[in-house]
N, C-alpha and C positions, 0 to 999 in steps of 0.2 A: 538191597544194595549189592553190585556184584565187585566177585573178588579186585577188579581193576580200581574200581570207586574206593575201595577200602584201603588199597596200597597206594593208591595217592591221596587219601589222607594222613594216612601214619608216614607218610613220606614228608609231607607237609609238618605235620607235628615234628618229624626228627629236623627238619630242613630250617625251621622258623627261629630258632637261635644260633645258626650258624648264618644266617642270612643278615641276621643284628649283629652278629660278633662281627661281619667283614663289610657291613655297610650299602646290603643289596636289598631288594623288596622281593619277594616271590611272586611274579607276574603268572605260571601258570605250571601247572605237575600233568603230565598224563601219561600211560600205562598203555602203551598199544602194540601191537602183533603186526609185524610186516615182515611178508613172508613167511619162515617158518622159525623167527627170531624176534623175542618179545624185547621191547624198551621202556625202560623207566626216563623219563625227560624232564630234565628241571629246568625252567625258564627265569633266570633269570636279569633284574633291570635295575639302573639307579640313575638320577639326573647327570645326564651328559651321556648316558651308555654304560655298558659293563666294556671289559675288555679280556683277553684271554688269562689276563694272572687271575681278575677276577672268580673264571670260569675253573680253572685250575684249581685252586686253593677252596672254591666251593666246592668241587667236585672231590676233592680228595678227603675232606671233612665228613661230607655228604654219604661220601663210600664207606669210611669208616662205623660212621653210626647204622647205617645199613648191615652191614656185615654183623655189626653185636649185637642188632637186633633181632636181624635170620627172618622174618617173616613174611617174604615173595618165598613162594615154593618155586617157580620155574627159572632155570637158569634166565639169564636177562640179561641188555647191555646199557650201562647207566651213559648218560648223556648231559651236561650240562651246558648251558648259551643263551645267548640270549636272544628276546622273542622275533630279532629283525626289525628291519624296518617296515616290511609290509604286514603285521601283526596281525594273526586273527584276534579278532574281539568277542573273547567268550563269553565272559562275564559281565555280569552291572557295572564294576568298578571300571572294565576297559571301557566301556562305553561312557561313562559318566566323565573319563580324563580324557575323552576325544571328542568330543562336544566341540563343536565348529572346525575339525578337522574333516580332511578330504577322505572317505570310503569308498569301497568297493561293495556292493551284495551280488552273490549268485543266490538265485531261488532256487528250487524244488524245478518246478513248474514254468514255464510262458508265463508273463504277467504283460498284457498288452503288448504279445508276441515277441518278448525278448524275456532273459534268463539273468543279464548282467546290468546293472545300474551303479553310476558313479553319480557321487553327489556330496553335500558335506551334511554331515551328522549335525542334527538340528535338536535332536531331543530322542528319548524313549521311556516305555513305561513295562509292566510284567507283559506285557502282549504284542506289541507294536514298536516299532521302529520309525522314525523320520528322517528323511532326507529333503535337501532342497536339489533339484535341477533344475537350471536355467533360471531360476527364481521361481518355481512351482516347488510345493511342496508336494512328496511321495511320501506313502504310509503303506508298511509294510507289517502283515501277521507275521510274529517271529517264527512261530511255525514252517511260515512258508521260506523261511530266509536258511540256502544251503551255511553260507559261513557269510562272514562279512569283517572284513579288514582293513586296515589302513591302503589309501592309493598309494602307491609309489610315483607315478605320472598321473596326472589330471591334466 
């Protein structure tokens, strides 16, 4: 597991009762390097949307327990919001709550010489993905699938 994978679980662990104390769900933590400045990002959601006090008051909690706990070694910049409307869908859980919503996939690769497919999210399993377009269904190795998120337009 590398050091990034292990700071957004202990991020998670601090994050998960402040998330119940203010009435948000943890949609998603990630740990990445852009440019030459690492981010810690907490995503968070709750029916109807979060909104900026939300993000605030997460964020200052969130800082807190971070700080007395000390264990990110590289300086970093914390980030808290929520996922958007056009959400990537990382996990089982996104995908299982957007089941007949409208998506986006980019592949890897050409798949019947395109890269980008809209269609609504019909079903998945550990390996595959489904979409309907036009009323055909599309089946996708996850493997092959670059990211895949909610449409904003269809």
């Amino acid at each position: 597991m590398s050091a990034g994978q292990i700071y957004e679980e202990k991020t998670e662990t601090l994050l998960t009762p402040i998330a119940e104390r203010y009435g948000v769900e943890i949609y998603d933590i990630e740990y990445v390097k852009e440019g030459s400045d690492w981010y810690l990002r907490a995503y968070i959601d709750k029916p109807g949307g979060v909104n900026i006090n939300d993000c605030e008051m997460v964020s200052r909690a969130l800082s807190d327990e971070l700080d007395r706990e000390d264990f990110i070694k590289d300086a970093y910049i914390l980030e808290v919001s929520s996922p958007g409307l056009g959400r990537a869908l990382k996990k089982d859980k996104h995908l299982a709550g957007s089941i007949g919503e409208d998506v986006e996939i980019k592949t890897y690769k050409p798949i019947d010489k395109q890269k980008e497919f809209c269609g609504v999210l019909k079903a998945f399993d550990d390996n595959t993905i489904t979409i309907s377009v036009d009323d055909e269904e599309k089946i996708f190795a996850r493997k092959d699938i670059a990211i895949i998120r909610l449409a904003l337009d269809f």
